[in-house]
C-alpha positions as a Markdown table, in Angstrom:
| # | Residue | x | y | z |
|---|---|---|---|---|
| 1 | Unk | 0.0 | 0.0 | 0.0 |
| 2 | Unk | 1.3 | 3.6 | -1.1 |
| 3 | Unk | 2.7 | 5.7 | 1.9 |
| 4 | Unk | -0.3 | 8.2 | 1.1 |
| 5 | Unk | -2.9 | 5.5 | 1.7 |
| 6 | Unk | -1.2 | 4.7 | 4.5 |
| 7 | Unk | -1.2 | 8.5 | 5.9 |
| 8 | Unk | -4.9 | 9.1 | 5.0 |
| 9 | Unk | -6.2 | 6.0 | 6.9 |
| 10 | Unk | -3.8 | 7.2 | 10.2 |
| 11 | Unk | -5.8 | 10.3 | 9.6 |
| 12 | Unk | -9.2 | 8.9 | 9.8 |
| 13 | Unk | -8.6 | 6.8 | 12.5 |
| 14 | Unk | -7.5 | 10.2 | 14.4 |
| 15 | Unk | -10.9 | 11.4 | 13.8 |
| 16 | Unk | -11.5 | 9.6 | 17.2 |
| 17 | Unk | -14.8 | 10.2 | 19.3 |
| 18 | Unk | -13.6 | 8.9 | 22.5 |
| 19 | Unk | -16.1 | 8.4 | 24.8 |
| 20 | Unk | -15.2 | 5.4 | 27.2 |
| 21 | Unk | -15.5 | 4.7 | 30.7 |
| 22 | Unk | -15.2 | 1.1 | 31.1 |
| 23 | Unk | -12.1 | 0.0 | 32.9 |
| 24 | Unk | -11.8 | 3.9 | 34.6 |
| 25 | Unk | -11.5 | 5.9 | 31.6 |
| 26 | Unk | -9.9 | 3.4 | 29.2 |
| 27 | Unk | -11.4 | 0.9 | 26.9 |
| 28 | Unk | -11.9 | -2.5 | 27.8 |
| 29 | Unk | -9.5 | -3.4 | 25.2 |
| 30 | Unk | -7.8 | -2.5 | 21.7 |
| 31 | Unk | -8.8 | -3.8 | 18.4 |
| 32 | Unk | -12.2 | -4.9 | 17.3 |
| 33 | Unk | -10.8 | -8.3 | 17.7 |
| 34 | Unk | -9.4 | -8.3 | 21.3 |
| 35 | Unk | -12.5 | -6.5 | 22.2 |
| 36 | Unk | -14.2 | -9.4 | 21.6 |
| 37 | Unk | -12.6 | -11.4 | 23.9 |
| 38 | Unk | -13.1 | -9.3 | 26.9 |
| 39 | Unk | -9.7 | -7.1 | 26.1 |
| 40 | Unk | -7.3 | -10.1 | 26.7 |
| 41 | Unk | -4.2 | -10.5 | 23.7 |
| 42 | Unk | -1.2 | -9.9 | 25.9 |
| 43 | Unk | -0.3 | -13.5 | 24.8 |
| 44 | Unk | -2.9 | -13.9 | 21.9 |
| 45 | Unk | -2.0 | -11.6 | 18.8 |
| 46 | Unk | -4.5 | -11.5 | 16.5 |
| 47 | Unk | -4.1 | -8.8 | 13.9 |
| 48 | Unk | -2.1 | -5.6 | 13.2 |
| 49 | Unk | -3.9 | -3.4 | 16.3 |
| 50 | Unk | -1.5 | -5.7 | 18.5 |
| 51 | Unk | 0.7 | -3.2 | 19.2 |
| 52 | Unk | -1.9 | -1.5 | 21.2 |
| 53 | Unk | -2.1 | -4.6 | 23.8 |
| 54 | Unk | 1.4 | -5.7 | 23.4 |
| 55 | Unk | 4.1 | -4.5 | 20.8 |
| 56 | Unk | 5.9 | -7.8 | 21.2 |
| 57 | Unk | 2.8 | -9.5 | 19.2 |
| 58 | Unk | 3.4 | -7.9 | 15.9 |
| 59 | Unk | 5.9 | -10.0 | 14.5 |
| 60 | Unk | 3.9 | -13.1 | 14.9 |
| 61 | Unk | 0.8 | -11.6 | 12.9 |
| 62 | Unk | 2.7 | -11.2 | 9.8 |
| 63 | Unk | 2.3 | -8.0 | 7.3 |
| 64 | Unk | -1.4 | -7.2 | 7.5 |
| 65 | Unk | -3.5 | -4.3 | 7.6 |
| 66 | Unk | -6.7 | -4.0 | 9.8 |
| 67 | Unk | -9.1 | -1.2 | 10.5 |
| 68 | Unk | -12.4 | -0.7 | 12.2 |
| 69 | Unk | -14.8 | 1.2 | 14.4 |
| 70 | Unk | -17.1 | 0.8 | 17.3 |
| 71 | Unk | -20.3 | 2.5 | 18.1 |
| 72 | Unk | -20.0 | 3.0 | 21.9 |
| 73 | Unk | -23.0 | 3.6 | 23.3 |
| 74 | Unk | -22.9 | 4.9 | 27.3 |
| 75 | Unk | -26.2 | 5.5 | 29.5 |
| 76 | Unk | -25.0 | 7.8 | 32.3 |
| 77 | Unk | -26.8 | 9.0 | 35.8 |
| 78 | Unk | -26.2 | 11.4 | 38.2 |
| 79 | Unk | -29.4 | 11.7 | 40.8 |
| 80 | Unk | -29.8 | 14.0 | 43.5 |
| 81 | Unk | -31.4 | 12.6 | 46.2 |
| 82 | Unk | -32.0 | 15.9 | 48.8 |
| 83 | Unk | -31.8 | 19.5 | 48.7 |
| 84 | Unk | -30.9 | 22.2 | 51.1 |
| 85 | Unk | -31.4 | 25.5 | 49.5 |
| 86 | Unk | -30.3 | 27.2 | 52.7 |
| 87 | Unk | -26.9 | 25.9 | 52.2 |
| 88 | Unk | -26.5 | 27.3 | 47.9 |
| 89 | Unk | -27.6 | 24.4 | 46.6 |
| 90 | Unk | -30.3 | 24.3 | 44.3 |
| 91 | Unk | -30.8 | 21.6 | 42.2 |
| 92 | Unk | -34.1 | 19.7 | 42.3 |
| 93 | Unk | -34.7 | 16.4 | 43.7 |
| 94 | Unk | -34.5 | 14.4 | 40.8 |
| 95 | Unk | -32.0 | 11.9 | 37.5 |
| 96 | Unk | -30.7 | 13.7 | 35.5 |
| 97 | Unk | -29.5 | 11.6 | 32.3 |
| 98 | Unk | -26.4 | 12.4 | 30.2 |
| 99 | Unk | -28.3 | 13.3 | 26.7 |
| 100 | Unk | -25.1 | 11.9 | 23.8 |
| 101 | Unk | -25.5 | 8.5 | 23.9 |
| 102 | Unk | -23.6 | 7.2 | 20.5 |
| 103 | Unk | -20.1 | 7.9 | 19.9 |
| 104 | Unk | -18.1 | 6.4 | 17.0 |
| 105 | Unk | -14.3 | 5.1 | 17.8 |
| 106 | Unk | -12.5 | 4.3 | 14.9 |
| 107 | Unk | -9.1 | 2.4 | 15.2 |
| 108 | Unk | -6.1 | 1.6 | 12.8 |
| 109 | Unk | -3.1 | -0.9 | 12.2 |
| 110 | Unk | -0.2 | -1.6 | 9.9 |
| 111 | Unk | 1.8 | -3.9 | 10.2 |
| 112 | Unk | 5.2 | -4.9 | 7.7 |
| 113 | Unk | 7.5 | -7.6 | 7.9 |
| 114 | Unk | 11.0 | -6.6 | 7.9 |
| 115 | Unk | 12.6 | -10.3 | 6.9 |
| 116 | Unk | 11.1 | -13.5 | 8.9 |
| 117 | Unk | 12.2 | -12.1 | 12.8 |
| 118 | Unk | 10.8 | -8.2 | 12.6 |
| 119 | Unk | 8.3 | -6.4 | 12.0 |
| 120 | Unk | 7.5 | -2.4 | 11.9 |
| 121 | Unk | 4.4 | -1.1 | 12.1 |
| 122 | Unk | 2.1 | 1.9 | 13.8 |
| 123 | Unk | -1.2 | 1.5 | 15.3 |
| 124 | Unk | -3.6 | 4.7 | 16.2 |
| 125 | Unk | -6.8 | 4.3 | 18.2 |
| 126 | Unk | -8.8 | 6.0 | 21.5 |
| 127 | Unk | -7.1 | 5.2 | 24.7 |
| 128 | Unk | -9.9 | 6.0 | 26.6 |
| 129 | Unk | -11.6 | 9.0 | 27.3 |
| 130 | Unk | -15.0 | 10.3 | 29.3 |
| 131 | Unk | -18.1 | 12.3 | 28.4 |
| 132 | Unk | -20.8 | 13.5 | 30.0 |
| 133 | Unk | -23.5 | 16.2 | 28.9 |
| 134 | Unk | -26.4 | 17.1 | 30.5 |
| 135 | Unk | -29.3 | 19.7 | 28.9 |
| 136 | Unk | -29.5 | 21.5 | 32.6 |
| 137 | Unk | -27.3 | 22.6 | 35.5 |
| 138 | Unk | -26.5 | 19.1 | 37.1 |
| 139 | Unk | -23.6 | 20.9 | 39.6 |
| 140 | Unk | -25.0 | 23.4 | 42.6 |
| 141 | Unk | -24.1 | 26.5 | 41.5 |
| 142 | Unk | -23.8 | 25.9 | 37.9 |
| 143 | Unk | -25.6 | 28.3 | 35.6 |
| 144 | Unk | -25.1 | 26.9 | 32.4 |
| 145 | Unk | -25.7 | 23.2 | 31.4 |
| 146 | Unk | -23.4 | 20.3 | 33.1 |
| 147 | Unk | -20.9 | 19.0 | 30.2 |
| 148 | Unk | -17.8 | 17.5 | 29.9 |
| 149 | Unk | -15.3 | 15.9 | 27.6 |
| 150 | Unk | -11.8 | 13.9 | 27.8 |
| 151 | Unk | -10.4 | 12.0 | 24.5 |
| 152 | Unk | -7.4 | 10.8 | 24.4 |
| 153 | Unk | -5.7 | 9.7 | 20.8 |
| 154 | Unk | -2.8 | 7.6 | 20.5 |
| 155 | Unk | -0.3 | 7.2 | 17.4 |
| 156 | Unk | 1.8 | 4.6 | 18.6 |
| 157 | Unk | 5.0 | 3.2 | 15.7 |
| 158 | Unk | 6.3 | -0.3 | 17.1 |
| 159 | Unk | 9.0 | -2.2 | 16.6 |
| 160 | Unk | 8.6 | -6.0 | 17.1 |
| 161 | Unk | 11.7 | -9.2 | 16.8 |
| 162 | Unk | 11.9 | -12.3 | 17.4 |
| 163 | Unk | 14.6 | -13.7 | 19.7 |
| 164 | Unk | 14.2 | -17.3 | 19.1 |
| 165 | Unk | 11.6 | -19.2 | 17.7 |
| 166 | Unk | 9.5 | -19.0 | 20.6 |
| 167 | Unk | 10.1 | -15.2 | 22.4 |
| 168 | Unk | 10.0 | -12.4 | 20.8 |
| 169 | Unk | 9.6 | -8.3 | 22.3 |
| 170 | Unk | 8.7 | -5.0 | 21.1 |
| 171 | Unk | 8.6 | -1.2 | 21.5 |
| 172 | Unk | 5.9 | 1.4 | 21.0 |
| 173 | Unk | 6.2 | 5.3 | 21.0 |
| 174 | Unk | 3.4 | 6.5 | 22.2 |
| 175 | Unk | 2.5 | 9.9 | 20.7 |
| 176 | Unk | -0.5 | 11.2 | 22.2 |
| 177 | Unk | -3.2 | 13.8 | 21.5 |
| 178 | Unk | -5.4 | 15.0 | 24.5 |
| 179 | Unk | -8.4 | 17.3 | 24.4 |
| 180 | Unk | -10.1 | 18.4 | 27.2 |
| 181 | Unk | -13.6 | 20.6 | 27.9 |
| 182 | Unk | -16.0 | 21.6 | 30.8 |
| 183 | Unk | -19.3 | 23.6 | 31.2 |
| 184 | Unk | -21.2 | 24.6 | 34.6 |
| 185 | Unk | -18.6 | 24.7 | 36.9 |
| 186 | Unk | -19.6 | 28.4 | 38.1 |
| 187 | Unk | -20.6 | 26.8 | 41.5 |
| 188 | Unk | -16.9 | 26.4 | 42.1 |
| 189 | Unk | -15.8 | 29.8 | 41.2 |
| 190 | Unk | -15.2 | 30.5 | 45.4 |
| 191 | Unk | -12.9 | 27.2 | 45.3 |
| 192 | Unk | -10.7 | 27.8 | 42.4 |
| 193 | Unk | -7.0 | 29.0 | 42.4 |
| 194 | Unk | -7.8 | 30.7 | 38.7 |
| 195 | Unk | -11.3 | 32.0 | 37.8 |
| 196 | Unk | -9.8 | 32.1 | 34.3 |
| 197 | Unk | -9.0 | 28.6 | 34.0 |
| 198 | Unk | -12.0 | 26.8 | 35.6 |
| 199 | Unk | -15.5 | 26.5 | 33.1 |
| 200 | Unk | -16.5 | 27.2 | 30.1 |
| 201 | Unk | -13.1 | 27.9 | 28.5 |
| 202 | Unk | -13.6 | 25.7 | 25.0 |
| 203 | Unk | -11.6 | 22.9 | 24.0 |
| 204 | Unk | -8.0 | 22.6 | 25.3 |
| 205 | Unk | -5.4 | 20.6 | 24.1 |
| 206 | Unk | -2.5 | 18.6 | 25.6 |
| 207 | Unk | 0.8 | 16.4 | 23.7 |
| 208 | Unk | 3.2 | 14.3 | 25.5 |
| 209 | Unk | 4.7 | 11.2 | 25.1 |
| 210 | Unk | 5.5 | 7.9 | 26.8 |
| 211 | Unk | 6.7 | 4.2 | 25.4 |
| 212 | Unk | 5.3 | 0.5 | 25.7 |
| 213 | Unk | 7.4 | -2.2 | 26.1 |
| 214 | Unk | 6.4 | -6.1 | 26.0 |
| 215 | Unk | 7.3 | -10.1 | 26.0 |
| 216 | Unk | 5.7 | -12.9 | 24.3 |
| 217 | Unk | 7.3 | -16.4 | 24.8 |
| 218 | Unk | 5.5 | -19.8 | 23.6 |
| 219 | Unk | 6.8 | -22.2 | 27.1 |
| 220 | Unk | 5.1 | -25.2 | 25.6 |
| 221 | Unk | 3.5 | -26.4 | 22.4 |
| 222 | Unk | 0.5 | -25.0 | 24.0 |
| 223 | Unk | 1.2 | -22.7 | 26.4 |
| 224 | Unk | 2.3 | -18.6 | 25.8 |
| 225 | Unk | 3.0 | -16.0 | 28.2 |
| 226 | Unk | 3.4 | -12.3 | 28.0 |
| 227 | Unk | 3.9 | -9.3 | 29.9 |
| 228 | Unk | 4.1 | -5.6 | 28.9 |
| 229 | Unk | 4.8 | -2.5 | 31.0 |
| 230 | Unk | 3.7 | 1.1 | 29.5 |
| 231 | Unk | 5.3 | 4.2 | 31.2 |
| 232 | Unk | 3.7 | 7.3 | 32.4 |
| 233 | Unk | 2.4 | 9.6 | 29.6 |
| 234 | Unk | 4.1 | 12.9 | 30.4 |
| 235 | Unk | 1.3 | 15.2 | 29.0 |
| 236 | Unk | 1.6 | 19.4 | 28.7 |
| 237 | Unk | -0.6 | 20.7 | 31.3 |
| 238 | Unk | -4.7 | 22.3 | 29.9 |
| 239 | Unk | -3.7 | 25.4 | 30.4 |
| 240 | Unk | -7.1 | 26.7 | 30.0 |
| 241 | Unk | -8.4 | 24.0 | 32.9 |
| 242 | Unk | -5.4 | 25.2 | 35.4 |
| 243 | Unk | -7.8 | 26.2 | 38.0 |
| 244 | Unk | -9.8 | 22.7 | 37.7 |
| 245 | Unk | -6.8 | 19.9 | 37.5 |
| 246 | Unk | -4.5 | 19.2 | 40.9 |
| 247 | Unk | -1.1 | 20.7 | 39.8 |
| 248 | Unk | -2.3 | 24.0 | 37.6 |
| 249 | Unk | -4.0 | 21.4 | 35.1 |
| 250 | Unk | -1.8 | 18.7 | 34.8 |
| 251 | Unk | -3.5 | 15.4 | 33.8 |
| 252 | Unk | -0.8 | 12.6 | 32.9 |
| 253 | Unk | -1.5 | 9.2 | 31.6 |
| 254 | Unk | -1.1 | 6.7 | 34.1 |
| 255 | Unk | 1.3 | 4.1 | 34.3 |
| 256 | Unk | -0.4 | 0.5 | 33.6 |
| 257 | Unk | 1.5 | -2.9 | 33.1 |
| 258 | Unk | 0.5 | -6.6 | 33.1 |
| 259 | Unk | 0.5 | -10.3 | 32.2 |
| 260 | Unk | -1.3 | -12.3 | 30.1 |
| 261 | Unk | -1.4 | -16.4 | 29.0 |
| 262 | Unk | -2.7 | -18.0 | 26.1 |
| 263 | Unk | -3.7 | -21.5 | 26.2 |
| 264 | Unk | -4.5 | -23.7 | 22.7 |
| 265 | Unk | -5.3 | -26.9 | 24.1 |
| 266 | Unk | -6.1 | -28.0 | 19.8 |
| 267 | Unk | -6.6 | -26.5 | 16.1 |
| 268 | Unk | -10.0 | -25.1 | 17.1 |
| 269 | Unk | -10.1 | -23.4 | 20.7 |
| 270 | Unk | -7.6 | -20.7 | 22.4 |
| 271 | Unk | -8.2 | -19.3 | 25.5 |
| 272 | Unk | -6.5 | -16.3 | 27.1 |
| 273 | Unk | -6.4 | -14.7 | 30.1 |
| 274 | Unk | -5.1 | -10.9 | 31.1 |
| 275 | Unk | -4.3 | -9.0 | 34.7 |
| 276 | Unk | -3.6 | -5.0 | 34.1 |
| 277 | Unk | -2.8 | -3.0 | 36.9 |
| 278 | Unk | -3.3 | 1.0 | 36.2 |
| 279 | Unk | -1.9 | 3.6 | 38.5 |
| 280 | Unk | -4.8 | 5.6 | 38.6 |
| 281 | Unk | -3.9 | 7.0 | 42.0 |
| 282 | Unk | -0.5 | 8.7 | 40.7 |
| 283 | Unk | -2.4 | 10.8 | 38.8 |
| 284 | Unk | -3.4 | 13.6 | 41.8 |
| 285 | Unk | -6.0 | 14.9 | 39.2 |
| 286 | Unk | -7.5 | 12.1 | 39.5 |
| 287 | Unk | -6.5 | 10.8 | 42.7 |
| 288 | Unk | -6.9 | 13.4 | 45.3 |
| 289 | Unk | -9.5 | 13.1 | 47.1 |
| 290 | Unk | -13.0 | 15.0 | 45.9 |
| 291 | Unk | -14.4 | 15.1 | 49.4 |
| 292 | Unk | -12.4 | 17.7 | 50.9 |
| 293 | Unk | -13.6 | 21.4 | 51.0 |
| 294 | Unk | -11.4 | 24.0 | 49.7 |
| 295 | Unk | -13.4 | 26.3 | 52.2 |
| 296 | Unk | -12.3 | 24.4 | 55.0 |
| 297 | Unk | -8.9 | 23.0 | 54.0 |
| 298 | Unk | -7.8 | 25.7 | 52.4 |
| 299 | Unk | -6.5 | 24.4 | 49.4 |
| 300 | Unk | -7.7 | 25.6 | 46.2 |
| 301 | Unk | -9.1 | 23.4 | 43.0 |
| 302 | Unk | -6.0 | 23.9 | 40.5 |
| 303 | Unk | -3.7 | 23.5 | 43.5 |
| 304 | Unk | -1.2 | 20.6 | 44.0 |
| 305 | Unk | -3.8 | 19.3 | 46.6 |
| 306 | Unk | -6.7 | 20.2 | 45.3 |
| 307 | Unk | -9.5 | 18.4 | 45.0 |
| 308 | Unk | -9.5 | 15.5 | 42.8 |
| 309 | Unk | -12.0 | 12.4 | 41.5 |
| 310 | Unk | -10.7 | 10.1 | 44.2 |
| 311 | Unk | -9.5 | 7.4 | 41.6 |
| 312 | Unk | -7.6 | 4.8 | 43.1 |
| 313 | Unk | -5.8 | 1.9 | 41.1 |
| 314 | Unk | -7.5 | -0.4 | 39.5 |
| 315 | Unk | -6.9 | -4.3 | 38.7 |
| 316 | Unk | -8.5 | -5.4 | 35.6 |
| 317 | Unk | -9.3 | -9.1 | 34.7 |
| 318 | Unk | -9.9 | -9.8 | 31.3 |
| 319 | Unk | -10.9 | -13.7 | 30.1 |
| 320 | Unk | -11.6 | -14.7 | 26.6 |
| 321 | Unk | -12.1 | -17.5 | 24.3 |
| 322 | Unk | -12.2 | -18.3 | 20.3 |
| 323 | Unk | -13.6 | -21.5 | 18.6 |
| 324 | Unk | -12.9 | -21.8 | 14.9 |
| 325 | Unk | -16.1 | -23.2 | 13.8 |
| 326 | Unk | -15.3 | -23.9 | 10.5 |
| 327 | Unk | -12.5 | -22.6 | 8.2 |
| 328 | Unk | -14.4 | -19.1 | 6.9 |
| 329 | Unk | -15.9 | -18.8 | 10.8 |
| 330 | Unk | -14.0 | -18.0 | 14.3 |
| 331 | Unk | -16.1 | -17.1 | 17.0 |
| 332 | Unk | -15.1 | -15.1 | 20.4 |
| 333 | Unk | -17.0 | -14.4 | 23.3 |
| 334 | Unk | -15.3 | -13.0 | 26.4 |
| 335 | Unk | -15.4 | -11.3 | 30.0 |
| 336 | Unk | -14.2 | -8.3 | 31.9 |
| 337 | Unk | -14.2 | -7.2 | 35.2 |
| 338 | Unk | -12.5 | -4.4 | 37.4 |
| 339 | Unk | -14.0 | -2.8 | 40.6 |
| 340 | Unk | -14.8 | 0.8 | 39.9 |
| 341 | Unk | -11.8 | 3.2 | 40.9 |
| 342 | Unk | -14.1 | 5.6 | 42.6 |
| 343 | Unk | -16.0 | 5.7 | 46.1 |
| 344 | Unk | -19.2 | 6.7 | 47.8 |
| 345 | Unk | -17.2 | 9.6 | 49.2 |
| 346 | Unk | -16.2 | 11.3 | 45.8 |
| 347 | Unk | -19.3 | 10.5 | 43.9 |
| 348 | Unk | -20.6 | 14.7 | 43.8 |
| 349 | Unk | -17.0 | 15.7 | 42.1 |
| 350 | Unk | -17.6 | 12.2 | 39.7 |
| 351 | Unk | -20.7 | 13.8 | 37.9 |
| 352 | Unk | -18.8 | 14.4 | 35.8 |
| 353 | Unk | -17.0 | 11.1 | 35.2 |
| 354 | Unk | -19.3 | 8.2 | 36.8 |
| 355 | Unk | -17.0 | 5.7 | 35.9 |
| 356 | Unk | -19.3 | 3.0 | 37.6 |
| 357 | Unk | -19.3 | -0.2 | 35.7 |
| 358 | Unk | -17.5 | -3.2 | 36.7 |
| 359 | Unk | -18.6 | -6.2 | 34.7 |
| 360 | Unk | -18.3 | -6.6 | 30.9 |
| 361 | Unk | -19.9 | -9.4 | 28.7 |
| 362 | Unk | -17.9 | -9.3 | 24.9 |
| 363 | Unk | -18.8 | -11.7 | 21.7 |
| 364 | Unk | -17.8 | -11.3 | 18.0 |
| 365 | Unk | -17.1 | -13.6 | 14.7 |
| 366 | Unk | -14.6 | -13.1 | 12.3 |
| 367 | Unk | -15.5 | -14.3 | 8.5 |
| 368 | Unk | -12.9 | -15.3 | 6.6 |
| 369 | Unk | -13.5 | -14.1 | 2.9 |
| 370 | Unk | -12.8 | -15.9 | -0.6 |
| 371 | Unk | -9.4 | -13.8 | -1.0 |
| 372 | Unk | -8.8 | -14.1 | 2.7 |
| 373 | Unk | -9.6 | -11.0 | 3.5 |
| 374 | Unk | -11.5 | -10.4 | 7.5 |
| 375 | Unk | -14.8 | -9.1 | 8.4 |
| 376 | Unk | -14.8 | -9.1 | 12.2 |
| 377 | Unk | -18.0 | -7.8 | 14.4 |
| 378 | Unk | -18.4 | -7.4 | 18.2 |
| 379 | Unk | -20.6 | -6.9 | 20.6 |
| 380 | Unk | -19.8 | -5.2 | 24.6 |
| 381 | Unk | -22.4 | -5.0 | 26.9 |
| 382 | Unk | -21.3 | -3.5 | 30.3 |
| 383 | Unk | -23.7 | -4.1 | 33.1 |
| 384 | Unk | -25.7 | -1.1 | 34.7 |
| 385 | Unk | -23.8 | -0.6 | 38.0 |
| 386 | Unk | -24.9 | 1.9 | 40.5 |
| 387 | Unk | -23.2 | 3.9 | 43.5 |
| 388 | Unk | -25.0 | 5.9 | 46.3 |
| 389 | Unk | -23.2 | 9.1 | 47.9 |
| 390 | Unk | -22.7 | 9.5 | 51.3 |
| 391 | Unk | -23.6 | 12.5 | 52.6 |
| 392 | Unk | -20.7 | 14.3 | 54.7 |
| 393 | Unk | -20.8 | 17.1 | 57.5 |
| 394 | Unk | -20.8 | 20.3 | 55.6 |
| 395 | Unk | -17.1 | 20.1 | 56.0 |
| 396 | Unk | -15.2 | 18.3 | 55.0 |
| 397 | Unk | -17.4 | 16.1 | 52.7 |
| 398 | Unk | -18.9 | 19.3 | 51.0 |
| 399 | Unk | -17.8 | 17.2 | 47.6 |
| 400 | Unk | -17.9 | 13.8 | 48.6 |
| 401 | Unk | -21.4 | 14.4 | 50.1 |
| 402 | Unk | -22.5 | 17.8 | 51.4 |
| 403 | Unk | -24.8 | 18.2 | 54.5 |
| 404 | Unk | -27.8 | 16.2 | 53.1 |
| 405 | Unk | -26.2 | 16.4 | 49.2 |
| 406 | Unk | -25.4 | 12.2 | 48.9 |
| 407 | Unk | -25.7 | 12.4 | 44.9 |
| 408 | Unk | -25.9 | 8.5 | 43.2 |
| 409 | Unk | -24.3 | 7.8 | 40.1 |
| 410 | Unk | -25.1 | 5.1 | 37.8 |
| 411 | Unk | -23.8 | 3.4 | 34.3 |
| 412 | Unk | -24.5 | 1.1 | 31.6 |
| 413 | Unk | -22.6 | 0.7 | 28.4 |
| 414 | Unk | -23.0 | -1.1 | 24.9 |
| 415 | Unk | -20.8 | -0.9 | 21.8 |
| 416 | Unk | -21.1 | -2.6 | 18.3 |
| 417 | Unk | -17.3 | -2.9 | 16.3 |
| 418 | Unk | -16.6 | -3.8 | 12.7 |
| 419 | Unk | -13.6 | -4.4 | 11.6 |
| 420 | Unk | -11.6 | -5.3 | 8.1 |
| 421 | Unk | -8.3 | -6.8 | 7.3 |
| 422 | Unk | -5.6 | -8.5 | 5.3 |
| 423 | Unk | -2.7 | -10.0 | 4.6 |
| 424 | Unk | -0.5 | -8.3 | 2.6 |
């Protein structure tokens, strides 16, 4: 395929719509195949959006080229449960649903054999991201409508050898594109370190940089391991949100790593099974703790300290399976599941990213065509999961839970992916 082919597709796989929330704020997984499977592919390559699981796996899928998209579909929450107009706050008793519901997240890979033991390729897709929008004042205080938005794009080139026969590694740059925006935060304007750089400020945009790093090793004739470590993203700060993030805006990518196994007990049926650790609570934007009043703390939102989501780390478990039903049909059906990184003490601040669900159900096919070309389809369905606030003191909880103010959140999620490859 020409280089300009090439370039265009990078470019409308950057056209990303980012709008997940299902483990935290990433996706359950990357590719429309390893979605499928509940995220799992640390040790189970499947096509040339590898990379974005484990850049060791790209030698072992050959030169290919795959690209898709996924309708993600989130149904967001926030209900307040009591009011106490004596206290500022004025929003009625009452859910308040998040009104954009579809989002499209389209995702890229190349792949090229360099000789039989490497491979160079790029893959570009959504890390994760969050969105809510309301068509009122969700936020005490607010006095235009509730809305936010976080995408995060990654363009990630990979290198990928083989060792031996059975190990191989490989290395991502991860160049990333973040956007942030925020509405209806006015009801904070006492609590901010910079008026200017709170609400309503437009789109801002932050680049940095970070690398990914992974091992694939087949231990048996049916038995493969891998592991993969991805550094901290060391983004430029939203300097237009410097009165909203801890640290005058900054709002990294977290560290994540893990370990994966794949298991092909015959021909027709692999298993594999993922743990991922993300260091949501180095992030202090996202880890301090939301619950504590600038009022009575004294320390500012934008401030090193300052109030936070109250994300901690979070352990994600991802199981799949594929059956090759016959030789032009592989099916896939798989299961994810990490707690939710927040808590009932941070749920007012997380109205604006109710990262609630826990439990995902995947399934897909793949057709194999005539000229052996791939048609791939998926299916996520992330089960509703609720949290109640607990109300705090009028204290120190005055965003964890004001004096009467426990605010519930709740989530549910589907997507639908396609996908196309090929060999080249």
């Amino acid at each position: 395929m020409k280089i300009k082919k090439i370039a265009a597709l990078i470019a409308v796989a950057g056209l990303s719509g980012s709008a997940f929330a299902t483990n935290g704020y990433f996706s359950h997984g990357y590719g429309i195949k390893a979605k499928s499977i509940g995220g799992a592919g640390i040790a189970l390559p499947q096509d040339a959006m590898a990379a974005a699981t484990n850049p060791a796996g790209m030698v072992s899928v050959g030169s290919r080229i795959d690209f898709g998209a996924d309708l993600f579909m989130p149904d967001r929450t926030a209900e307040w449960t009591k009011t106490n107009a004596g206290a500022g706050f004025n929003v009625p008793i009452g859910s308040y649903t998040s009104g954009k519901k579809q989002f499209i997240v389209p995702e890229f890979g190349y792949n090229r054999m360099i000789g039989k033991d490497m491979s160079l390729g790029v893959v570009v897709y959504g890390n994760g991201g969050m969105n809510t929008t309301y068509d009122r004042a969700v936020l005490a205080g607010g006095t235009t409508n509730t809305h936010s938005n976080l995408e995060q794009l990654f363009i990630s080139p990979t290198l990928s050898m083989r060792l031996t026969p059975e190990h191989s590694v490989g290395v991502s740059l991860n160049l990333v594109r973040q956007t942030f925006v925020a509405n209806g935060l006015e009801g904070f304007a006492a609590y901010t370190s910079d008026m200017g750089g709170l609400t309503n400020r437009g789109e801002d945009v932050s680049g940095g940089a970070g690398v990914k790093v992974g091992w694939a090793g087949q231990i048996a004739s049916s038995v493969t391991l891998g592991a993969v470590y991805q550094s901290r993203t060391r983004m430029s700060r939203f300097s237009k949100y410097n009165g909203l993030f801890a640290e005058n805006g900054d709002f990294d990518i977290p560290e994540n790593y893990g370990i994966g196994v794949a298991f092909k007990p015959n021909a027709t049926l692999a298993i594999a099974a993922d743990i991922v650790e993300i260091k949501y609570g180095d992030i202090k934007s996202l880890a301090n703790d939301g619950s504590v009043h600038p009022v009575m703390s004294g320390i500012k939102l934008g401030a090193s300290n300052g109030a936070g989501f109250g994300w901690s780390d979070q352990t994600v478990y991802k199981l799949g399976m594929l059956y090759q039903y016959n030789d032009s049909l592989l099916l896939r059906a798989g299961y994810n599941y990490a707690k939710m990184p927040l808590n009932q003490r941070n749920t007012y601040f997380n109205i604006l990213a109710p990262a609630t669900v826990e439990s995902h159900l995947t399934l897909g096919a793949t057709w194999t065509m005539a000229d052996k070309s791939e048609l791939t389809v998926s299916y996520m369905h992330a089960f509703n999961r609720s949290l109640s606030g607990t109300g705090g003191d009028g204290t120190t909880g005055a965003f964890g839970g004001a004096a009467g103010y426990p605010v519930n959140l709740k989530m549910d999620q589907k997507a639908i992916g396609v996908a196309y490859g090929w060999k080249m």
